[in-house]
C-alpha positions as CSV (number, residue, x, y, z in Angstrom):
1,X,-5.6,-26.9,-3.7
2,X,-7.2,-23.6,-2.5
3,X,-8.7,-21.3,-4.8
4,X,-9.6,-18.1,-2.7
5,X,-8.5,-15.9,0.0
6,X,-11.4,-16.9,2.0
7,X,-10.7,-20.8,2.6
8,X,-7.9,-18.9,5.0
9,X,-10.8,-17.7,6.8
10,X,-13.1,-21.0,6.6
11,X,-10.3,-23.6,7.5
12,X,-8.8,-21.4,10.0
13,X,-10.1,-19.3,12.9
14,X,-13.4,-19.6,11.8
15,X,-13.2,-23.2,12.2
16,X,-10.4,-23.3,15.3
17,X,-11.0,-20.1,17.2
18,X,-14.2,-18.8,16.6
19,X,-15.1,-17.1,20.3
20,X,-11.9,-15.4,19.9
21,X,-11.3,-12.0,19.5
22,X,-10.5,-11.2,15.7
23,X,-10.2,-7.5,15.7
24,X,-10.3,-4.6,18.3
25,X,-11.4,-1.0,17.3
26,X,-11.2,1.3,19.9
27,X,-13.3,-0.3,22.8
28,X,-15.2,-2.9,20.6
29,X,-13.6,-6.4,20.3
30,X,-15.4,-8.7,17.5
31,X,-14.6,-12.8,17.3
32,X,-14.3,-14.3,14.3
33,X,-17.9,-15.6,14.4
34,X,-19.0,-12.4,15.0
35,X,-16.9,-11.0,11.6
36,X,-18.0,-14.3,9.6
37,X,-21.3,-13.4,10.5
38,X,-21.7,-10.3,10.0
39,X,-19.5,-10.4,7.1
40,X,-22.1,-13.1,5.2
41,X,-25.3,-11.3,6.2
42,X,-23.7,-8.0,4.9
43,X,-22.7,-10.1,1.5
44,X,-26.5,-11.4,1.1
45,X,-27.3,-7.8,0.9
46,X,-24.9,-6.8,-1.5
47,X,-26.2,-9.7,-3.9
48,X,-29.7,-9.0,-3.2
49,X,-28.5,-5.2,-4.4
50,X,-26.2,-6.3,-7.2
51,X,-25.7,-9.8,-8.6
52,X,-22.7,-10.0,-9.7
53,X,-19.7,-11.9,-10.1
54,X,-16.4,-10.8,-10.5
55,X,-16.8,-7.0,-10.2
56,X,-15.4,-4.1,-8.3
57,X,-16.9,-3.1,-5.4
58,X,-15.5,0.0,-3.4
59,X,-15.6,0.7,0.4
60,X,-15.1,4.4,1.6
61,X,-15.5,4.4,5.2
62,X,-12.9,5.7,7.8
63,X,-10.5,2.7,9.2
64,X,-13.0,0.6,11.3
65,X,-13.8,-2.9,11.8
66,X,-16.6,-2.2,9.2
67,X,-13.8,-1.8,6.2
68,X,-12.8,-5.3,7.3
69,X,-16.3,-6.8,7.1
70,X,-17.5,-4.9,3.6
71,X,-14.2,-6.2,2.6
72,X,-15.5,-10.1,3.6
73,X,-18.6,-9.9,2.3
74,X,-17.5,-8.1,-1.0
75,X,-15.1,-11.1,-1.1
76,X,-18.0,-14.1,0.2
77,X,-20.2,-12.5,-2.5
78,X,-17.3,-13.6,-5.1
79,X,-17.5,-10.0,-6.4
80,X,-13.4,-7.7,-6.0
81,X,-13.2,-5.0,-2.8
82,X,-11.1,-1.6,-3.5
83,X,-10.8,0.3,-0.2
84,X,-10.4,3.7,-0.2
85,X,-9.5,7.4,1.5
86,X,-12.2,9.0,2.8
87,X,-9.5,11.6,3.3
88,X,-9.0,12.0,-0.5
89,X,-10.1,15.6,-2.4
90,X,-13.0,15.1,-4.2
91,X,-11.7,15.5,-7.3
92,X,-9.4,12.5,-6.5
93,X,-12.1,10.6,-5.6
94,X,-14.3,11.0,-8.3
95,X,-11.2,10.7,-10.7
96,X,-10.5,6.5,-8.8
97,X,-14.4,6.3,-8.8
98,X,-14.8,7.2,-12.9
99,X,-11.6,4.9,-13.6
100,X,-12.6,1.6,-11.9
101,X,-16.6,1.8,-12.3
102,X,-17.7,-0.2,-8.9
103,X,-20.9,-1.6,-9.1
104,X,-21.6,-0.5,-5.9
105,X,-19.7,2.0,-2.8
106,X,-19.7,0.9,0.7
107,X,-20.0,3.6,2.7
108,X,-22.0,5.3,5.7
109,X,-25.0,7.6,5.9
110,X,-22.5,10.3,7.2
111,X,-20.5,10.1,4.0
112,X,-22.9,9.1,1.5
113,X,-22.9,12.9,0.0
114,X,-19.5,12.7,-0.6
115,X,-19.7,9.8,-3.0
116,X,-23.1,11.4,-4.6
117,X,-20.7,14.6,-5.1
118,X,-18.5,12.0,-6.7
119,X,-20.6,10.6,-9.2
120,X,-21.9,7.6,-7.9
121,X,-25.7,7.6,-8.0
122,X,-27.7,6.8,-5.5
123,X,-29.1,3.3,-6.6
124,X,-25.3,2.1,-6.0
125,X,-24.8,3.7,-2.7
126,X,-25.5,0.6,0.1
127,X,-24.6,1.9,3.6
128,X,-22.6,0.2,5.9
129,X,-25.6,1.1,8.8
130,X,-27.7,-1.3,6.7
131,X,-26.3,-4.4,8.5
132,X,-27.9,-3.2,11.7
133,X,-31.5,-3.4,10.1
134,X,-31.0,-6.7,8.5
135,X,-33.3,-9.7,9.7
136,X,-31.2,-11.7,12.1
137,X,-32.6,-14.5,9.7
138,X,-31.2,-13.1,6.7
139,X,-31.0,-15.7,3.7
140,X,-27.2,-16.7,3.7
141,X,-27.9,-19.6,1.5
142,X,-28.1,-16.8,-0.4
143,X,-24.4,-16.4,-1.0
144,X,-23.3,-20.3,-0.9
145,X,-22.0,-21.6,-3.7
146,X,-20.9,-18.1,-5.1
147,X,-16.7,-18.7,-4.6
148,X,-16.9,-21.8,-6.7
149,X,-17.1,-19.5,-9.6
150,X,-14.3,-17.8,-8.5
151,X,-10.8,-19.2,-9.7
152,X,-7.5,-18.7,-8.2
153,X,-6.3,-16.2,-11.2
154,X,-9.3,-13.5,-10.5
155,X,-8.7,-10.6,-8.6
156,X,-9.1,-10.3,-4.9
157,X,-8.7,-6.2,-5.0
158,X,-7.5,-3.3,-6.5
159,X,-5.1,-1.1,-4.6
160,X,-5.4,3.0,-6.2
161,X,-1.7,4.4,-6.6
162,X,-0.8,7.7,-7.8
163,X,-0.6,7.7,-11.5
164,X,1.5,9.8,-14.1
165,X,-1.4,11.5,-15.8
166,X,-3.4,12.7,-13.0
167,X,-5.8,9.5,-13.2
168,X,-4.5,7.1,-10.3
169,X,-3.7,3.6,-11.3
170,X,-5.6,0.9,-10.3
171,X,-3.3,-2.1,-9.4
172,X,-5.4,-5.6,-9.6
173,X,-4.4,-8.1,-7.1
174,X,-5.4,-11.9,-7.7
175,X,-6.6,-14.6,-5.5
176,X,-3.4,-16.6,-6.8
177,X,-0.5,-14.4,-6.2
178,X,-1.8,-13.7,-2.5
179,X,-2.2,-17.4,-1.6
180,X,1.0,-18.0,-2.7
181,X,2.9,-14.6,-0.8
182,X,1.0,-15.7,2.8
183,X,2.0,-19.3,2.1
184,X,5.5,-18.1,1.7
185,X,4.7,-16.0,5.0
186,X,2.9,-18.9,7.2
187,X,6.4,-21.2,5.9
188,X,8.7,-18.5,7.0
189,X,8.0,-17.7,10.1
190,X,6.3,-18.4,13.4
191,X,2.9,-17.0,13.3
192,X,0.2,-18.3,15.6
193,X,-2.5,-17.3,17.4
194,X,-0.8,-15.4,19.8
195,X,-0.2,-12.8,17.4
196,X,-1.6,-9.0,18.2
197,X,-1.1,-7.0,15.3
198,X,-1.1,-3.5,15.8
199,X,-2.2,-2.0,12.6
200,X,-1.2,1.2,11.8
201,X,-1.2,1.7,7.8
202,X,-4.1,2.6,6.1
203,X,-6.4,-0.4,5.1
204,X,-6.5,0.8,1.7
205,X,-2.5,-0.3,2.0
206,X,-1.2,-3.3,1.0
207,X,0.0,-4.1,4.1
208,X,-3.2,-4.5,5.6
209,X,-3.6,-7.8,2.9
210,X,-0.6,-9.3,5.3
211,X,-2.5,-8.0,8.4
212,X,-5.9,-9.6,7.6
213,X,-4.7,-12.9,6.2
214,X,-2.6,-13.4,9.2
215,X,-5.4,-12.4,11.4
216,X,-8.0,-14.9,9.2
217,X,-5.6,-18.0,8.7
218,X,-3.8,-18.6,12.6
219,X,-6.5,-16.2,14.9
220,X,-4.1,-13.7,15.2
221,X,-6.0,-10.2,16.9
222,X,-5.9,-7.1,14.8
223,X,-6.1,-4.1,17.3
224,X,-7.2,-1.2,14.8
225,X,-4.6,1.8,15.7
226,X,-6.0,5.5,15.6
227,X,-4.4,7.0,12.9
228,X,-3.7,10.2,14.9
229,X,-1.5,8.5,17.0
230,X,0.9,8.7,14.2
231,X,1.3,12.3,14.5
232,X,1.9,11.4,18.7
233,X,5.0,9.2,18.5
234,X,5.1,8.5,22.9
235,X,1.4,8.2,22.7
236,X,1.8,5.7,19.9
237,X,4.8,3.6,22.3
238,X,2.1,3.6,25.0
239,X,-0.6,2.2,22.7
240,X,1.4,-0.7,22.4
241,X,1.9,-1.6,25.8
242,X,-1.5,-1.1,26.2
243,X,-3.0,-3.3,24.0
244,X,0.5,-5.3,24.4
245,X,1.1,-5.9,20.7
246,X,3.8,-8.6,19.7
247,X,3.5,-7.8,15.6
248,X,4.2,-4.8,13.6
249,X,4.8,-4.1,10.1
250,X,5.0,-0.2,9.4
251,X,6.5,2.1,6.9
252,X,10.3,3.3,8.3
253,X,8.6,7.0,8.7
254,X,7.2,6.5,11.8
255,X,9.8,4.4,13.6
256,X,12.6,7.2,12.5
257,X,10.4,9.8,14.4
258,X,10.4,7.5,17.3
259,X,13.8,6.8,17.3
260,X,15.0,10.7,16.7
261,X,12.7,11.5,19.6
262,X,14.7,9.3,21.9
263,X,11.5,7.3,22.9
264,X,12.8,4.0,22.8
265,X,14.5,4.2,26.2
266,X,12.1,5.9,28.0
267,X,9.0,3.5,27.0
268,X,9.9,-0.1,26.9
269,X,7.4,-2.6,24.6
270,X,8.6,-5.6,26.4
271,X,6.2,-7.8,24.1
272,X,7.0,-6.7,21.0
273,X,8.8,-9.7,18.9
274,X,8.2,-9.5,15.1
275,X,8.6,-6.1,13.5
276,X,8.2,-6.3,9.3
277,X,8.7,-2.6,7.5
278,X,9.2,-1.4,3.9
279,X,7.5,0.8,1.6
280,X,11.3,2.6,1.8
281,X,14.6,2.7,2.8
282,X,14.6,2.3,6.6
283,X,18.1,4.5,7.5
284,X,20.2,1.9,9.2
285,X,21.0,3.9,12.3
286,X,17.2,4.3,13.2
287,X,17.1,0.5,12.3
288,X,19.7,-0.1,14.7
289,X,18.0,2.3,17.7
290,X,15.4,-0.2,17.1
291,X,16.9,-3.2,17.4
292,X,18.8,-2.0,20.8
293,X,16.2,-1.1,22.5
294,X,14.2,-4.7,21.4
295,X,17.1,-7.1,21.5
296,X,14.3,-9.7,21.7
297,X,12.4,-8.7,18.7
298,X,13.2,-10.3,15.0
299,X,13.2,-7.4,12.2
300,X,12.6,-7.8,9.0
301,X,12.7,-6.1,5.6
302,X,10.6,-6.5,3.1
303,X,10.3,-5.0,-0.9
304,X,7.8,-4.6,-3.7
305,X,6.1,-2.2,-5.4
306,X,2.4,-2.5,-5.1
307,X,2.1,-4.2,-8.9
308,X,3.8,-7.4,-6.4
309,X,1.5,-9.0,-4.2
310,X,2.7,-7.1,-1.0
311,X,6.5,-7.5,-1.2
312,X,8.8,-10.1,-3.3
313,X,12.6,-9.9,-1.3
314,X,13.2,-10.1,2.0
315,X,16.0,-10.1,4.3
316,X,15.6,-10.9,7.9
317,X,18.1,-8.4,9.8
318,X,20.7,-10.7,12.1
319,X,24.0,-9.1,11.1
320,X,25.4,-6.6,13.1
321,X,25.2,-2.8,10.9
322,X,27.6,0.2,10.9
323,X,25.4,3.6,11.2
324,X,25.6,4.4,7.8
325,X,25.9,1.0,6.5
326,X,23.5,0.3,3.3
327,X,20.7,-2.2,4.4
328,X,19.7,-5.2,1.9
329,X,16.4,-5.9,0.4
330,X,17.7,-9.3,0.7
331,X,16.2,-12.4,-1.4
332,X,13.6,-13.2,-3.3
333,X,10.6,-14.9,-1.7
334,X,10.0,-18.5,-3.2
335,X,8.2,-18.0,-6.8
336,X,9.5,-15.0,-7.2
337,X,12.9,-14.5,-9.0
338,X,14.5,-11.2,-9.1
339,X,16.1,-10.0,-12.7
340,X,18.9,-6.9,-12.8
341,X,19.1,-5.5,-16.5
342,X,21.3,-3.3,-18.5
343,X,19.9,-0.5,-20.8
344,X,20.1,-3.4,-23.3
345,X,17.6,-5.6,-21.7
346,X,21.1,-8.1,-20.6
347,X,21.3,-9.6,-17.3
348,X,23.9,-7.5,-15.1
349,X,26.9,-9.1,-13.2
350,X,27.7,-8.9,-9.8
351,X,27.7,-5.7,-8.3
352,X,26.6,-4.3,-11.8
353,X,23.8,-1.6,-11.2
354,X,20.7,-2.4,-13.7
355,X,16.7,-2.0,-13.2
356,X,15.4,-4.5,-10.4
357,X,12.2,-6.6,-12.7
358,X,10.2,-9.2,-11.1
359,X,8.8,-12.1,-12.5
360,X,6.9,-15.6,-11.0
361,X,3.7,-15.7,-9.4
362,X,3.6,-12.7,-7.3
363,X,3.3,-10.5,-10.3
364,X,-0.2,-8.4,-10.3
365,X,-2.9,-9.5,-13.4
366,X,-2.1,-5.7,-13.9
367,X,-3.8,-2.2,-14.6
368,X,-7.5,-2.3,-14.0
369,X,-9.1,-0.5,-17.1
370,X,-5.8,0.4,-18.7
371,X,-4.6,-2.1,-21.1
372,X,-1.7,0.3,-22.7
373,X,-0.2,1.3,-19.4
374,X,-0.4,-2.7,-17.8
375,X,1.7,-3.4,-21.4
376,X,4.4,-1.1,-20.9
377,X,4.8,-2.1,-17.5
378,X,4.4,-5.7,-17.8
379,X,6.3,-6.9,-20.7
380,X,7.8,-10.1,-22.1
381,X,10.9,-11.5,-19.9
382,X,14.1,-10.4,-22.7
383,X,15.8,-13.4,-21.2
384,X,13.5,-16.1,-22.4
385,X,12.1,-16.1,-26.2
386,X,11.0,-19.4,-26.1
387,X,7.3,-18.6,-24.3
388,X,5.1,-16.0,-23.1
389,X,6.3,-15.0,-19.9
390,X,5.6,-11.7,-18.3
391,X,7.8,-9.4,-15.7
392,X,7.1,-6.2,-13.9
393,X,9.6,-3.6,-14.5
394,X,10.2,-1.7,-11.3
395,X,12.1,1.2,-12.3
396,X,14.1,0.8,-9.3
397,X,17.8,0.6,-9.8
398,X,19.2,-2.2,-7.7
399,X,22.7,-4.3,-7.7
400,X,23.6,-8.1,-6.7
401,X,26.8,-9.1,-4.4
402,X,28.4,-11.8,-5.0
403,X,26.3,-14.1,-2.2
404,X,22.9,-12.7,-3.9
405,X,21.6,-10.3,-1.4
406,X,20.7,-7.3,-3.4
407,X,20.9,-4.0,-2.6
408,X,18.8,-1.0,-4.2
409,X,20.5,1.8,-5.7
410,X,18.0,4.5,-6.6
411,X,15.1,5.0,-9.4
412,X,15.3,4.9,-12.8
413,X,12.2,7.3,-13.3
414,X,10.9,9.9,-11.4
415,X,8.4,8.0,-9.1
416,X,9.3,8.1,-5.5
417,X,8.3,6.9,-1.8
418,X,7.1,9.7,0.4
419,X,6.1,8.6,4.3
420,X,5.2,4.9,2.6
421,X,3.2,6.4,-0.5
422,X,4.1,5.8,-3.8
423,X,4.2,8.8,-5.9
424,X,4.8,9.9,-9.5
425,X,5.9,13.2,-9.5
426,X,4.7,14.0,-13.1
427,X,1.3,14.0,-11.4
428,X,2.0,16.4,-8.9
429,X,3.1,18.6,-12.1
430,X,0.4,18.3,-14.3
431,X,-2.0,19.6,-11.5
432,X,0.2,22.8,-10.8
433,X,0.5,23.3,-14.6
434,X,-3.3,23.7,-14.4
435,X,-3.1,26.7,-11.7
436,X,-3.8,30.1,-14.0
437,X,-0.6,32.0,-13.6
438,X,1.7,28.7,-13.8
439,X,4.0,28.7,-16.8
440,X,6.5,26.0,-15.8
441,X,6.3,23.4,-13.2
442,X,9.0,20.6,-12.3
443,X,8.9,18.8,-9.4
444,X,11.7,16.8,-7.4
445,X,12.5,14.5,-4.2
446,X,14.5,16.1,-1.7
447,X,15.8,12.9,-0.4
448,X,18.3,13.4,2.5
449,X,15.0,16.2,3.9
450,X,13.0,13.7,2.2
451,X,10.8,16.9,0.9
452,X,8.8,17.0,-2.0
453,X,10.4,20.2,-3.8
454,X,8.6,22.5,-6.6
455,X,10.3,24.2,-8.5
456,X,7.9,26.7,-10.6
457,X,8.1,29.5,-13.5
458,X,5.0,31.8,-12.4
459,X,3.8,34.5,-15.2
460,X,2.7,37.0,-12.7
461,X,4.5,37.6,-8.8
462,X,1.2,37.1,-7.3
463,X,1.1,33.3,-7.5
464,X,2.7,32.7,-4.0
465,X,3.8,29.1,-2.8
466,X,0.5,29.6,-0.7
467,X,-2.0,30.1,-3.6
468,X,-0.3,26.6,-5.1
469,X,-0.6,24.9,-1.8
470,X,-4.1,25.6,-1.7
471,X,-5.1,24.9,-4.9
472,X,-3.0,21.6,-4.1
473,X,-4.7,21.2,-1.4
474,X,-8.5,20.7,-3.5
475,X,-6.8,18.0,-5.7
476,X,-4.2,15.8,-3.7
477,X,-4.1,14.2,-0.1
478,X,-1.6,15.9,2.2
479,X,1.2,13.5,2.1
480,X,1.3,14.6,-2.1
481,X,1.4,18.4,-1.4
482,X,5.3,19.8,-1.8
483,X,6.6,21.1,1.3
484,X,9.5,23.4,-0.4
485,X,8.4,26.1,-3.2
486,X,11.1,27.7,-5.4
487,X,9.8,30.4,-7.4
488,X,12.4,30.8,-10.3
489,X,12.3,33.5,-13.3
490,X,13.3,30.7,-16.0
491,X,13.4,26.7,-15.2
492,X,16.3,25.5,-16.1
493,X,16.3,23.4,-19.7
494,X,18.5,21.2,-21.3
495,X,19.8,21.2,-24.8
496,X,17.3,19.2,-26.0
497,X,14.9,21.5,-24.4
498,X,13.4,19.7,-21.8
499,X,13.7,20.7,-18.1
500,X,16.9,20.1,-16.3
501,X,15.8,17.8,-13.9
502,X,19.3,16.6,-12.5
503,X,20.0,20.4,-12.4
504,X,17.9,20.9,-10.1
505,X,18.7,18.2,-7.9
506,X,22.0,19.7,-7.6
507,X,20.8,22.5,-6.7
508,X,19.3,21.1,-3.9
509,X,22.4,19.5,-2.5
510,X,24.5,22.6,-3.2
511,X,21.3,24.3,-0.9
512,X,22.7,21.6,1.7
């Protein structure tokens, strides 16, 4: 029975493909020999700089081929990788940095001031540019043995998520729960090693666990895309005809510019033929621009909040869509079951709206270094008192039809998905309730201009929407900054005197 990520890599196209390529960045190519080398050789370093077992270990360097192999060695040295963005504020940065402790940071010689400004002293700075000066004979006995004291229920990484406080959250991820999502994957569909990924998200994504373990297990190619081809949808099309990629899995954000630009029938991406997206709601006449112009392709939608092991329903999109037909989340992936719940913690009927909750294997071990928050997130299943048994409460409203597809129907909290980012508005507000001159703050989601909207009470009329952006601006990446600033005399309250959040909502539509 496998115990760790890596026996993908080992039994796989380490063993069956090794002279071929694993991952293109830019106009490098490395096989998989080259990343299992490189990837031990830079492990036997870390140990030689930090011998542990079971600890975090962060990576701040700009999406490369190097993220991938810090993320192998971190993971051959039996120690936990947490990639991160180099594009984050400082402040953000040393706020994840304080909150999960790494015993060491990855990073280059070019960025290594940013993590000192951070907090992270220099004794647990190693630099990526240290794998160039290691002895070709570098001791890699050094690091066998070390995954037999891992087990299948300790974490493989912790993925950062905007948190309600203004600390992020960091999400642990175990060995267990992703073996068991890419078995579901490799069952599911046809994955070989024809497969050219074209990897657009972030690595610090959880998309990118799919992306490597794919790449690792059936010698699929990774072909690194620059992230500033995002903002250049035709230049994007072009990439992939270039590199001729066959596999995507996106956030909906991109595509729908694509789509509203007219692109698809003016580049065709004749070998495109798996496309995977989620991280939120893909409108269904984009979807169906899409799947028009790639009649030949297979697209599929997946769910799960980042406390899942990548996603836990899917629904692979044959049926033919109306425009403004709602598009399922579909079914649960196997050992994963999907509860609907009432405000009294009852299982809903069909086509009875409730709070979408998770349970099975795909569950995340939690909150790293937050024990209160994991237990009001991750709390005993109401529908079985007979033995412990854990589920992760979404917050997302959902309903079931009558032949189980489920459908999702909104949030039950304020947390929302901006351009395939997860974000708790609360932390947005407790940052502009810090700017001097601020005397009320609410924010809310502009969903149909899909905006984040503030809505502030400023003490003095010199506080512009400006002076906020910019002090924004120090604290949060962009795609957290509000793009709509409503400067109002009063906020709006309710009788019991709290802010009248639907109120404002409203006033949003009636601004329609």
């Amino acid at each position: 029975m496998q115990r760790n990520v890596l026996a993908y890599f080992e039994d796989g196209a380490a063993c069956h493909c090794p002279d071929k390529v694993a991952v293109v960045d830019g106009v490098r190519g490395l096989t998989f020999a080259d990343l299992q080398l490189s990837a031990k050789r830079f492990a036997t370093l870390l140990v030689s700089r930090a011998d542990v077992i079971g600890r975090p270990v962060a990576v701040y360097l700009p999406k490369s081929a190097e993220v991938i192999i810090a993320d192998l060695a971190i993971l051959y040295s039996g120690n936990i990788y947490t990639n991160l963005d180099v594009k984050s504020p400082p402040q953000r940065l040393a706020n994840i940095l304080s909150h999960i402790g790494p015993r060491l940071v990855v990073t280059s010689r070019s960025r290594s001031g940013e993590v000192l400004a951070a907090g992270i002293s220099e004794d647990k700075i190693l630099l990526i540019e240290d794998l160039e000066a290691l002895d070709s004979d570098a001791d890699i006995a050094a690091i066998e043995g070390r995954l037999e004291r891992v087990i299948d229920t300790d974490p493989v990484c912790i993925i950062n998520t905007s948190g309600s406080t203004g600390t992020p959250k960091g999400v642990a991820l175990s060995h267990r729960g992703t073996i068991d999502f890419m078995d579901w994957v490799f069952d599911t569909f046809e994955l070989n090693d024809s497969v050219v990924i074209g990897s657009l998200s972030p690595l610090y994504f959880d998309i990118y666990t799919l992306e490597l373990f794919v790449c690792l297990s059936k010698g699929a190619t990774i072909v690194l895309i620059p992230e500033q081809l995002a903002s250049f949808p035709a230049k994007l099309l072009e990439f992939l005809v270039e590199h001729r990629i066959t596999f995507l899995f996106w956030v909906p954000t991109v595509m729908v510019n694509i789509a509203n630009l007219g692109l698809l029938d003016k580049i065709a991406v004749p070998d495109l033929r798996t496309v995977f997206f989620a991280g939120e709601v893909f409108p269904t006449r984009h979807l169906n621009m899409w799947r028009r112009a790639l009649p030949q392709a297979q697209f599929v939608n997946l769910y799960g909040p980042i406390e899942i092991h990548v996603d836990c329903t899917y629904h692979v999109v044959k049926e033919e869509l109306a425009d403004d037909e709602p598009l399922s989340i579909g079914l649960p992936c196997r050992n994963t079951d999907i509860l609907i719940l009432n405000d009294d913690n009852h299982a809903c009927g069909t086509d009875e709206q409730g709070e979408l909750c998770v349970r099975g294997s795909s569950l995340a071990l939690g909150y790293w270094n937050d024990p209160e928050k994991t237990a009001r997130a991750f709390v005993q299943n109401p529908l079985n008192p007979h033995y412990p048994e854990l589920i992760y409460r979404t917050g997302d409203l959902a309903i079931r039809r009558a032949d189980g597809r489920i459908f999702l129907a909104g949030r039950k909290d304020y947390q929302i998905k901006h351009m395939g980012y997860r974000i708790e508005l609360p932390e947005i507000e407790h940052q502009v309730l810090g700017i001097p001159g601020i005397a009320n703050a609410c924010v809310v989601y502009d969903h149909p201009k899909k905006a984040i909207t503030l809505f502030y009470q400023p003490v003095a009329e010199d506080v512009s929407s400006a002076t906020i952006r910019q002090a924004l601006a120090e604290i949060f990446p962009k795609y957290m900054l509000p793009t709509a600033f409503h400067a109002m005399e009063r906020l709006p309250m309710n009788p019991n005197g709290k802010i009248d959040r639907n109120g404002l909502v409203q006033r949003l539509s009636g601004d329609a």
